[in-house]
N, C-alpha and C positions, 0 to 999 in steps of 0.2 A: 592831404595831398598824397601822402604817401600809400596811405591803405587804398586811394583810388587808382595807382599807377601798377600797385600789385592786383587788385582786381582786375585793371585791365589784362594786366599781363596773364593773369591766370585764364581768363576768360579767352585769350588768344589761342591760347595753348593746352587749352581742355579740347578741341576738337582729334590733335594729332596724338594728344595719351590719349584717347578711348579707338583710337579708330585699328581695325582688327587687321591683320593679313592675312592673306586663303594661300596654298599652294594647291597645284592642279597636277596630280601629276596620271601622264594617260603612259601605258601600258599597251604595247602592240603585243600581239604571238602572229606567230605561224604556224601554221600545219604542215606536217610532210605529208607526200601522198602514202595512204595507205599500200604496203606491200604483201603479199599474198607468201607464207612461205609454206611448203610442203614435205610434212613428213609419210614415209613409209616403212612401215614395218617388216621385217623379213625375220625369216625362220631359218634354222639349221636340226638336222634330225641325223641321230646317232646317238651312239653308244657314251656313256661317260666315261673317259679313261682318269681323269682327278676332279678331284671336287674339296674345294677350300671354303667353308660357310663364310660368307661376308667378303672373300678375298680374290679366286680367281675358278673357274668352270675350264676345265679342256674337254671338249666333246668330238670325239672321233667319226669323223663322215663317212659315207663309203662313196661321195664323191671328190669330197675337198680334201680329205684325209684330217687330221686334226687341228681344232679350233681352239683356240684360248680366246676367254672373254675376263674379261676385269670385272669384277662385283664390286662397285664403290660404294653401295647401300644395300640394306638388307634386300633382298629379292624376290619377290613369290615364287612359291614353288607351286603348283596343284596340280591335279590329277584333269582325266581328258573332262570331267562333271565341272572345274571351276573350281574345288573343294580343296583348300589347304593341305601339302604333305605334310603334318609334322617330324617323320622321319629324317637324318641325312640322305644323301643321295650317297650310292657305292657306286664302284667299277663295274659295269655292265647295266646298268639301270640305263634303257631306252629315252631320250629326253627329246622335245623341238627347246631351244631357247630364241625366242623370238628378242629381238635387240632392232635397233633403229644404227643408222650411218652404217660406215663401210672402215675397213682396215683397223689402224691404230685407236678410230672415234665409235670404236662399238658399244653401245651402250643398253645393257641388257633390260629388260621389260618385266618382262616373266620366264620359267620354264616351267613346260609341263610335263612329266610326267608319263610317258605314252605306258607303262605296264600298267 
């Protein structure tokens, strides 16, 4: 009688030990709408009055009068061909430094070189 009451019993309770659980889980996103932003590049041409490799450019206008630019990475330099200066730049070497933003956020590109 006994081994009958435990087979029942097991037999009741074989269906809820095997039976599995799922979880579901869903995931929304959203999209922001794509935003459009615009940069422009601008130039400055003059004469170099300091030049610090890696550190800081003052280039003297003959409109603006003198320019500092911050160098926070190394720089290209090149000639009007595209072609790497390996020289320093000196005092009086003719340059454009082309840089993006305005005032404090100038942030230099390249210079070239105009001799």
């Amino acid at each position: 009688m006994k081994k009958m009451i435990i087979g029942l019993a097991c037999a009741a309770v074989a269906p809820f030990a095997f039976a599995q659980t799922s979880t579901t889980t869903t995931e929304q996103t959203t999209t922001a709408p794509a935003t459009t932003t615009t940069t422009s590049t601008t130039y400055t041409s003059g004469a170099v009055t300091t030049y610090e490799p890696d550190k800081t450019i003052v280039v003297k206008s003959e409109s603006e009068g003198p320019l500092s630019f911050a160098l926070h990475a190394p720089v290209r330099i090149v000639d009007k061909a595209g072609h790497v200066v390996k020289r320093a730049l000196t005092p009086k070497d003719k340059v454009r430094v082309y840089y993006i933003g305005t005032g404090e956020t100038r942030v230099v590109e390249h210079v070239e070189v105009e001799d």
